[in-house]
C-alpha positions in Angstrom: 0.0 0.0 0.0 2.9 2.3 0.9 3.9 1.8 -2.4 1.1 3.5 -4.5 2.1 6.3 -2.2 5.7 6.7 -2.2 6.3 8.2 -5.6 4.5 11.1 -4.8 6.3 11.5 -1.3 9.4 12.5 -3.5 11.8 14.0 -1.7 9.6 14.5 1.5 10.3 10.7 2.1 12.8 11.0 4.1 10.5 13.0 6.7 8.2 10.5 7.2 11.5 8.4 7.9 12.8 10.4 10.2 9.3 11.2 12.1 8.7 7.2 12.2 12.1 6.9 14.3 11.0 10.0 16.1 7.6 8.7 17.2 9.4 5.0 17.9 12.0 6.3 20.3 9.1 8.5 22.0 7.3 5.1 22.5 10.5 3.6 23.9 10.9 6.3 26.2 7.3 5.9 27.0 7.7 2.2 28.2 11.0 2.6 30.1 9.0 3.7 33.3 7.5 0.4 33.5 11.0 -1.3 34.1 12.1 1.0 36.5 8.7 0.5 38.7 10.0 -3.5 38.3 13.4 -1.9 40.1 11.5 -0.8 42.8 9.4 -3.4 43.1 11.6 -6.5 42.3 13.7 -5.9 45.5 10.7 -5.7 48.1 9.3 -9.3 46.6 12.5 -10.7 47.4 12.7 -9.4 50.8 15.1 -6.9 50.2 15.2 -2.6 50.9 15.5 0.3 48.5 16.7 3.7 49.7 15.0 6.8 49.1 17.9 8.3 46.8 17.3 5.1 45.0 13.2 5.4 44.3 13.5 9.4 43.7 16.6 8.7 41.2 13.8 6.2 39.1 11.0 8.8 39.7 13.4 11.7 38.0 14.0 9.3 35.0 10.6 8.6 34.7 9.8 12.5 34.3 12.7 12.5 31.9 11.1 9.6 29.8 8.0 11.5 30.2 9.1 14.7 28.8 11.2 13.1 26.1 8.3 11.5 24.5 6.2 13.8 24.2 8.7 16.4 22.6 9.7 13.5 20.6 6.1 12.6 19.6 5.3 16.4 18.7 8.6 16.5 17.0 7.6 13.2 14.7 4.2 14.3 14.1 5.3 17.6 12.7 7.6 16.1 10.7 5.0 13.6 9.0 2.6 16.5 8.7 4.8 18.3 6.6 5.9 15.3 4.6 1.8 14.7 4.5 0.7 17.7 3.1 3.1 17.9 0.8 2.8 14.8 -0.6 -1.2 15.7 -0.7 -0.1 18.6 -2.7 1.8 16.3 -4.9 -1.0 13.7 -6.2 -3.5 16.9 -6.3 -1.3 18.5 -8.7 -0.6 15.1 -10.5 -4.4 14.6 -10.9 -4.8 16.9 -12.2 -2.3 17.2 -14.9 -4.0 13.3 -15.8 -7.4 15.3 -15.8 -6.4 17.7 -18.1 -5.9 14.9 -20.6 -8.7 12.9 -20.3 -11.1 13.2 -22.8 -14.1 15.8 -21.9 -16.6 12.8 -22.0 -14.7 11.0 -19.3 -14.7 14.1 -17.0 -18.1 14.6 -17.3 -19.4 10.4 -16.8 -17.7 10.9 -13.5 -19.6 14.0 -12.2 -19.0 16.8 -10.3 -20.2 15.1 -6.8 -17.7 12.4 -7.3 -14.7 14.7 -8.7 -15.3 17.1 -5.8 -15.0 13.9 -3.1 -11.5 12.2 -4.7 -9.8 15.6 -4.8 -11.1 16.9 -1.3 -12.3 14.1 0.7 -10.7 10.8 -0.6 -6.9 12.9 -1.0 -7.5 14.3 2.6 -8.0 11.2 4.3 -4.9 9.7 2.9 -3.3 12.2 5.2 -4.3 10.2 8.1 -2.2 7.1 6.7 0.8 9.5 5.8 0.6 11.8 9.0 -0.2 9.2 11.3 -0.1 5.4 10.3 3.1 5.2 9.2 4.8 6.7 12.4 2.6 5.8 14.6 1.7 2.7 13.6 5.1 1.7 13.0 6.7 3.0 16.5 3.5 1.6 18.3 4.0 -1.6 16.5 7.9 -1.8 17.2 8.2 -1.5 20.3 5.4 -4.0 21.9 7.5 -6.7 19.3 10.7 -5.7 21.0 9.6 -5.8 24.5 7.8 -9.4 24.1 10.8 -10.4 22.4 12.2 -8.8 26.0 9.9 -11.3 27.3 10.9 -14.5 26.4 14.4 -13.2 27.9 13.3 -13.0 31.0 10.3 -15.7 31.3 9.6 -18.0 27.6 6.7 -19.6 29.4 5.1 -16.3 30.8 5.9 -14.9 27.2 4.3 -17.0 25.7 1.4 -16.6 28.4 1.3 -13.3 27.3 1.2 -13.6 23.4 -2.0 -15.6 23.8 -4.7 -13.1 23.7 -3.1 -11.9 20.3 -4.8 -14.7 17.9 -8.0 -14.2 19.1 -7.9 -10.9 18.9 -6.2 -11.4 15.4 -8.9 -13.5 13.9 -11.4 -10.9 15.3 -9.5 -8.0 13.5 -9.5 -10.2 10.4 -12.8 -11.1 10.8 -13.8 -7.1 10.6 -11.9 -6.4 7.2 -13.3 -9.5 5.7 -16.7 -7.8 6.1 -16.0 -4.4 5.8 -14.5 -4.8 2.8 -17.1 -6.8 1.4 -19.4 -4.0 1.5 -17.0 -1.1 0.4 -17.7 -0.7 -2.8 -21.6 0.0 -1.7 -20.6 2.0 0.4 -18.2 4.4 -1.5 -20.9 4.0 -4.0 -23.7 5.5 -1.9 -21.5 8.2 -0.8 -20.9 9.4 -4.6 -24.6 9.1 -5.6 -25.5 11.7 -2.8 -22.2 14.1 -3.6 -23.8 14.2 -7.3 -27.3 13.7 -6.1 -26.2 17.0 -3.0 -24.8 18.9 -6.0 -27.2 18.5 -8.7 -29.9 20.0 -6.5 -28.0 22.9 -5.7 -27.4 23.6 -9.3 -30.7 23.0 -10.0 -32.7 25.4 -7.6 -33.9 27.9 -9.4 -35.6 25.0 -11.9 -36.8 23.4 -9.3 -38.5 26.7 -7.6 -40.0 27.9 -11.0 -41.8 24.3 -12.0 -42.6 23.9 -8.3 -41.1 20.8 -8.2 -39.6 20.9 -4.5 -41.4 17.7 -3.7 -40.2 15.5 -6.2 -36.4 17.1 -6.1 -36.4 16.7 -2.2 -37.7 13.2 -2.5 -34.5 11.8 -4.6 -32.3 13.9 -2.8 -33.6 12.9 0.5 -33.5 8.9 -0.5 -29.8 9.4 -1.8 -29.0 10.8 1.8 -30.8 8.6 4.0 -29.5 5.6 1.7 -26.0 6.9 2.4 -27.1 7.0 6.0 -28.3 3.2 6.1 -25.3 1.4 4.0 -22.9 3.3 6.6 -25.1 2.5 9.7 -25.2 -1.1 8.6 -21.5 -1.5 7.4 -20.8 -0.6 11.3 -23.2 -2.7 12.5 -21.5 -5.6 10.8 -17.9 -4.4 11.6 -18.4 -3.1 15.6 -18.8 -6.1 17.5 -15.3 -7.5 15.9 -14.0 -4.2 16.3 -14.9 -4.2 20.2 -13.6 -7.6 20.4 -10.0 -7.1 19.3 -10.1 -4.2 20.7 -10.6 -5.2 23.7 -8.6 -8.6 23.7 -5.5 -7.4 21.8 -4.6 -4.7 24.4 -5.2 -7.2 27.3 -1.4 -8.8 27.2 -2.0 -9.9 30.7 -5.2 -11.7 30.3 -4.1 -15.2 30.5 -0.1 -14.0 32.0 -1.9 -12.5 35.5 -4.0 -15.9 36.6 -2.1 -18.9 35.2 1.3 -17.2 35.6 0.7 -16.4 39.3 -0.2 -20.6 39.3 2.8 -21.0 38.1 4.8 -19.0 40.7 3.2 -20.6 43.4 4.1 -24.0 42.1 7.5 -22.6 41.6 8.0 -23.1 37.7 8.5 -19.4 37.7 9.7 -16.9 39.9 8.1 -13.9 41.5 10.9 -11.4 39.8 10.7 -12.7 36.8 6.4 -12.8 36.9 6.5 -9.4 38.1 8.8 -7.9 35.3 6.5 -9.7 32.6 3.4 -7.9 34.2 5.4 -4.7 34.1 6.3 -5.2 30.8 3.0 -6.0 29.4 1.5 -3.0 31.1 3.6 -1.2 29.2 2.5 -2.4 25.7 -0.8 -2.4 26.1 -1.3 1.8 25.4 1.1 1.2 22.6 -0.5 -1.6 21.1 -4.3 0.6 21.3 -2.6 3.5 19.3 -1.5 1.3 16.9 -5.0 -0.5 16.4 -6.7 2.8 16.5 -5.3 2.8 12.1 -6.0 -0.8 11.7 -9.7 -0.3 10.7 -8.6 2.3 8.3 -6.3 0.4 6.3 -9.0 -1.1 4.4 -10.1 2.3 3.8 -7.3 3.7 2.7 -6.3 0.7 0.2 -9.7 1.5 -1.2 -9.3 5.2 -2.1 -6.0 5.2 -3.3 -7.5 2.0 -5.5 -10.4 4.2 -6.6 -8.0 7.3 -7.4 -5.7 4.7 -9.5 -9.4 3.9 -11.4 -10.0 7.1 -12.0 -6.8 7.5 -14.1 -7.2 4.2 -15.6 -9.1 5.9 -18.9 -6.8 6.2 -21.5 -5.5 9.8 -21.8 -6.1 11.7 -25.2 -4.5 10.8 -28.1 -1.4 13.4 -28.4 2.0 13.3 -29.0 5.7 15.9 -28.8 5.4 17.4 -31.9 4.5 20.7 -32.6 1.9 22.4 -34.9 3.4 21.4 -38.0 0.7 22.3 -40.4 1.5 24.0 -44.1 -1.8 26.0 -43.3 -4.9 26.2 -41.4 -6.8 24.0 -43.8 -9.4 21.8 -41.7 -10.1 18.3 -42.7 -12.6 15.7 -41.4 -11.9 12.2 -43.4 -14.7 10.0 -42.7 -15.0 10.9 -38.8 -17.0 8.1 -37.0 -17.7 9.1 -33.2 -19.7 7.9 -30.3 -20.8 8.9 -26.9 -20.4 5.4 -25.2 -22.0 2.5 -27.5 -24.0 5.1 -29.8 -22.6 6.1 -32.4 -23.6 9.6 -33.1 -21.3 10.9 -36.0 -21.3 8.3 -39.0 -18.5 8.7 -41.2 -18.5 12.7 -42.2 -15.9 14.1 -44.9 -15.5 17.5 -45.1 -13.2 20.8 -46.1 -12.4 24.2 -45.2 -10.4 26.1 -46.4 -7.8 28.3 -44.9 -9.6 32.0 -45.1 -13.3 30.4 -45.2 -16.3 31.1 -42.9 -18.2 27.4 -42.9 -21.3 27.2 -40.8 -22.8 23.9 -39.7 -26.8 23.7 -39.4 -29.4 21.1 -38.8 -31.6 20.6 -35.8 -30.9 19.5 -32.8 -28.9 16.5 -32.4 -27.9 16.3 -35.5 -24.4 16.6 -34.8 -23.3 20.2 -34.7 -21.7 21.0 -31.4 -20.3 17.1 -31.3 -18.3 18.2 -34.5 -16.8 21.1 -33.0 -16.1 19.5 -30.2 -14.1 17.0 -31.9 -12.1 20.0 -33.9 -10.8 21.1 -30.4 -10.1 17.7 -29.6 -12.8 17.2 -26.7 -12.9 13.2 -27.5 -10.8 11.0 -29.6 -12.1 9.5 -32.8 -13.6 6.1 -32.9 -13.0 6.1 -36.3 -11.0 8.1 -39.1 -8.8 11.8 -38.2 -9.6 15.3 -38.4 -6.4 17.3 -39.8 -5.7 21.3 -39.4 -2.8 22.0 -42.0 -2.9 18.5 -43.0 -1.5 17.7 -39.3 -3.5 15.1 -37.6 -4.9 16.8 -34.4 -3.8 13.9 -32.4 -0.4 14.1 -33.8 0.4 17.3 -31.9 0.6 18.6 -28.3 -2.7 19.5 -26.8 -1.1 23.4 -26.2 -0.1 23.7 -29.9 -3.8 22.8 -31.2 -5.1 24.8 -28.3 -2.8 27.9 -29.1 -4.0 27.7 -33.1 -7.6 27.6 -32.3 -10.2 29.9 -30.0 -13.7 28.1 -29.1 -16.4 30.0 -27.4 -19.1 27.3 -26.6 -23.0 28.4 -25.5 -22.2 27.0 -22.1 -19.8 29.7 -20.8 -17.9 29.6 -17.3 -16.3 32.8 -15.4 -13.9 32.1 -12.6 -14.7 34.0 -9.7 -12.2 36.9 -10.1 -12.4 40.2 -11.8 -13.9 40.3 -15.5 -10.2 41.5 -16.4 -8.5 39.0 -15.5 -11.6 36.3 -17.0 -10.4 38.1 -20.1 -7.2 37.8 -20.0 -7.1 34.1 -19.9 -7.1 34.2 -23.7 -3.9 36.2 -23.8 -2.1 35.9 -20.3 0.3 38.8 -21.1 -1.9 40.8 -23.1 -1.6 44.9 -21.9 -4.9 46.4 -20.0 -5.2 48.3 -23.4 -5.8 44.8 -25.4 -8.3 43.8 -23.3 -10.0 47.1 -23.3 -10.0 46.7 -27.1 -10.9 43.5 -27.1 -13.9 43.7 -24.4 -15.5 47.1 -26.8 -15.3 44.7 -29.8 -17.2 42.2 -28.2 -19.6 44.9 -27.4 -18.9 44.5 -23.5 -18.9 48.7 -23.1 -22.5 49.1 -22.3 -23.0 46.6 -19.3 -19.3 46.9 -18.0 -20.5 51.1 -17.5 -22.8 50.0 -14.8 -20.3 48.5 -12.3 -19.0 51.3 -10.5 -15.7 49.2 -10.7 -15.7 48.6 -14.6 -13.5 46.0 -16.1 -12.1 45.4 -12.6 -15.8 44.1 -11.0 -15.5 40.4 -9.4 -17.8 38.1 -12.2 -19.0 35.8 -9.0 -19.1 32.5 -8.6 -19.1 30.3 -12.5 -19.8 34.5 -13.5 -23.5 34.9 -11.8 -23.0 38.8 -11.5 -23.7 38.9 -15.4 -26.9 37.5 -17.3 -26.2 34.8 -20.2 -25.4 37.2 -23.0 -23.0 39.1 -21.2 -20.9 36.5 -20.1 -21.2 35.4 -23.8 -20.0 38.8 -24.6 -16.6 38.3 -22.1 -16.0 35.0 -23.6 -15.8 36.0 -27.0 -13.8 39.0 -25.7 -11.6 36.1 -24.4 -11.5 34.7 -28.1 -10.7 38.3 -29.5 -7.9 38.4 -27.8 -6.2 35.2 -28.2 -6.6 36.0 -31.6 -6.1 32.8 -33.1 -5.8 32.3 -36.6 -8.9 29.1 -36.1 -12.3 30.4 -34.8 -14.9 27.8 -33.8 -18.1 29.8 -32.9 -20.3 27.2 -31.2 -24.2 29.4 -30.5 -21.7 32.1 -29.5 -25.0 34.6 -30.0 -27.3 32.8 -28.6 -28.2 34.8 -25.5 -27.7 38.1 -27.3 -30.5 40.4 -27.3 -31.9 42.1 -30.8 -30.7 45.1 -29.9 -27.2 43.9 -29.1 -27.3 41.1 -32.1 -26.3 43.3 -34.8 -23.3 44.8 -33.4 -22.1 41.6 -32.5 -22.1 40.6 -35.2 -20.6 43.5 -37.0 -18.1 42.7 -34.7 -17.4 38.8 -35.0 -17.3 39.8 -39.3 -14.4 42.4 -38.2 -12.8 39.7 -35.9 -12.9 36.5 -38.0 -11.6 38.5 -41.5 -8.8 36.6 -43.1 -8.9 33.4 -40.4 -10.3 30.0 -40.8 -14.0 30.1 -39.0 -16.6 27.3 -38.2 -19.7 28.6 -37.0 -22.5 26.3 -35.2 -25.7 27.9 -35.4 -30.0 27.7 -35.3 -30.5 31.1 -36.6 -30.0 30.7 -40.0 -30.2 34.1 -41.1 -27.0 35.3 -39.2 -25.0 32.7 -41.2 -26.6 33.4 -44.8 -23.4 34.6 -45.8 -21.0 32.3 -45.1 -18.6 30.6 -47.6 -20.0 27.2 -47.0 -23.3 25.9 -45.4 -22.9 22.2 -44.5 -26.3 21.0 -43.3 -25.9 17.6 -41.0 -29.2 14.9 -40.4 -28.5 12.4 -38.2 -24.5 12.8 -37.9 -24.1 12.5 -42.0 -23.6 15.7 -44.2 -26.8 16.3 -46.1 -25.8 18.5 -48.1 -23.3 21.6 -48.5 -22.9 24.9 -50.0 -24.0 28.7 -50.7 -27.2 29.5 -49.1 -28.5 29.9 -52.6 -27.8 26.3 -53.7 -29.1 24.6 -50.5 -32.4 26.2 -51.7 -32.1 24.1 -54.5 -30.5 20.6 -54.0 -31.1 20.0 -50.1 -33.9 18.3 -48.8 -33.3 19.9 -45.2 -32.5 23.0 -45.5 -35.3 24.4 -47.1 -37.5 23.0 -44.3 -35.1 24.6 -41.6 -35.0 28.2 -43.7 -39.3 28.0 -44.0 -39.2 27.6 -39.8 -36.3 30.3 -39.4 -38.5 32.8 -41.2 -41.8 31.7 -39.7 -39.8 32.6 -36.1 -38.9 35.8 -37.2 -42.1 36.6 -36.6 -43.4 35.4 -33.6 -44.7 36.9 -31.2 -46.3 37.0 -27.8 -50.0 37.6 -27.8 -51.7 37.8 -24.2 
């Protein structure tokens, strides 16, 4: 188990080394007061006198023992605390650079609830094996073996009086991992269905207030928690009457050493020295050997989370490699994608061009494939079947950064960090000037709203960007695009909560933008993309049809049944 651990430990290693011979000698020091009470008793059971000098001499190295365990305790502790957190720090950061290459599918399977628990809640509790199990476990274990090796020194058949409690107390211990790990995997289970379930109806308030449906959200989320609540109660149900057993047995080193080895002093196979010093002795492991059980039931625990963290990075990582963008142009190329989300395939063979220069919009209605293609130009998923090439460079045959760095995607579900709208736009160019994003936010038509905060630019967006409606924080995330200025521009509904007002300076401003760079536009209004270079119309995750707006009309099944319902919609209305 260590193991799985001790690569992230790096260099911090050699703290938890040093606090596990910290924490043993503290142990040691700890039981040395028990053999100098046999000193003062050993001599009055053989009808012999002890001075006063002599019993204040043992009482002054007892306070000396006393005080150089628990500095030495403290000292190991801190030690393995800051080899701990450390080493948290460590996997956290390598998660997260294995997250960062899973494919966006895989992220989102999991779920926030159960993301949320292995970085916060499964890492921390590893901390209790780093800070704590290993020293402690290890000094508390050491030094009971070394005084009942002491033991058989003095006494082999009061030794071995006193190691008889231990297998009965051992199967007992055994008997509680045997079941408690046979119901861990329900029981981790439970806890991640009410982390999504907890989550999920936090996210989902304001739905669930407008369509009144408190009783039915309350009822799953209710069930979720109270069957959390019953797998746990009845996991410790199973486990706490073994758990009380060995607890209770283990500790007890004198259980069968006190009656049958004072029989045997009486009978004279033993003598009262030597019975005395083996009751001292085991007095003095039993605290030891509490501390050390005190981890045992977690151990199962532990090899479980660090088991479920190693599944979580079992998914294979995207498809990448070294090299760097490569391409002759900015040409994009799908050559007979196939892709699916789990067993359904949902993109069945496409082919299709662009162009370096062109502005190609992809329509059809909903599921159809739109936003699942563009995704695949970013490289959200790896293909199932056939490659998509930008500069005839296979995406997958680049670094992630280098396609990243060539193309800027604004999606129609758009995220702001909590931090100032500045700096949310300056994510797309991390050393732009404050006059670049200023340019870049007025092109995105940001002026108008940004005038209301007394603070401007500089205003805190809120948590996931709440202090702005849906088409403003559209409006910063296409500032973000702006200024990455990357030569590929993949507008995914970037305008869909835009209002009328603000629609046509938008997209005044995207034309200005996108001039002279390669753009894929996903859209349902099909008037704002009437004049782009090529219209590719997609039914069912095939191409349908392609070309001007003009020759749709004329050779596409589909699209003159889309354009008919775009111009009905124009005009709607609302009519009380």
């Amino acid at each position: 188990m260590f193991q799985k651990v001790r690569p992230y430990m790096g260099e911090y290693m050699k703290y938890t080394k040093r606090a596990a011979v910290s924490v043993t000698i503290a142990v040691i020091l700890s039981v040395v007061p028990y053999f100098l009470l046999y000193q003062i008793i050993a001599p009055l059971t053989e009808g012999g006198s002890i001075t006063l000098g002599f019993v204040l001499l043992r009482v002054a190295i007892t306070a000396l023992c006393l005080a150089g365990n628990a500095i030495l305790y403290v000292y190991g502790l801190s030690l393995s605390h800051l080899s701990a957190y450390n080493t948290l720090k460590n996997l956290r950061i390598a998660l997260q650079g294995k997250l960062e290459k899973q494919p966006l599918g895989v992220i989102r399977e999991l779920g926030n609830g159960r993301i949320k628990k292995v970085f916060t809640d499964d890492i921390e509790t590893i901390e209790i094996l780093l800070a704590h199990a290993i020293p402690e476990g290890i000094g508390n274990l050491v030094t009971p073996a070394a005084v009942l090796i002491a033991m058989f020194f003095a006494d082999w058949k009061l030794a071995l009086l006193s190691l008889a409690a231990l297998p009965i107390g051992m199967l007992a211990m055994g008997m509680m991992f045997k079941l408690g790990m046979s119901r861990m995997e329900a029981y981790y289970a439970a806890a991640t269905r009410m982390n999504n379930t907890i989550i999920e109806y936090i996210n989902g308030m304001e739905v669930v207030k407008v369509f009144n449906r408190d009783g039915e959200s309350y009822e799953r989320f209710e069930h979720d928690i109270n069957s959390y609540r019953d797998m746990t109660l009845e996991w410790y149900k199973v486990c706490w009457p073994w758990m009380a057993l060995y607890s209770s047995i283990l500790p007890c080193v004198a259980l069968f050493t006190l009656p049958i080895g004072g029989w045997f002093v009486l009978r004279g196979w033993s003598t009262l020295a030597n019975f005395v010093l083996v009751l001292c002795m085991s007095f003095g492991i039993g605290a030891p050997l509490i501390k050390a059980m005190s981890f045992g039931g977690r151990i199962p625990q532990l090899n479980y989370k660090i088991e479920e963290l190693e599944r979580l990075l079992d998914h294979p990582p995207l498809k990448s490699s070294d090299r760097a963008f490569e391409g002759k142009n900015h040409d994009i190329r799908f050559e007979d994608v196939h892709f699916s989300y789990k067993e359904d395939e949902v993109i069945h063979g496409i082919d299709l061009e662009i162009q370096e220069g062109q502005m190609a919009a992809l329509v059809g209605e909903s599921g159809s494939g739109k936003s699942t293609l563009a995704k695949l130009l970013v490289h959200f998923y790896d293909l199932n079947g056939g490659r998509i090439t930008l500069g005839g460079q296979d995406i997958a045959d680049m670094r992630v950064e280098e396609l990243n760095d060539q193309i800027s995607f604004v999606s129609q579900e758009q995220f702001l960090f909590n931090t100032s709208l500045y700096e949310n736009i300056r994510i797309g160019k991390p050393d732009a000037t404050r006059e670049e994003v200023l340019r870049a936010a007025h092109l995105a038509q940001c002026d108008e709203f940004l005038a209301r905060f007394p603070l401007g630019i500089d205003t805190p967006a809120g948590d996931g960007g709440k202090m702005l409606s849906g088409g403003e924080r559209q409006r910063i995330s296409l500032a973000r695009a702006l200024l990455k200025d990357a030569p590929v521009i993949v507008l995914d509904e970037a305008t869909a909560f835009i209002d009328p007002e603000n629609e046509e300076k938008m997209n005044a401003a995207i034309s200005e933008v996108i001039r002279g760079k390669t753009v894929l536009i996903i859209a349902h209004r099909l008037h704002t993309v009437m004049g782009a270079d090529k219209i590719v119309v997609l039914d069912n995750g095939r191409v349908e049809a392609q070309g001007t707006h003009e020759e749709l009309l004329q050779r596409s099944e589909v699209y003159p049944r889309l354009w008919a319902a775009a111009q009905q919609s124009i005009a709607w209305e609302v009519r009380a």
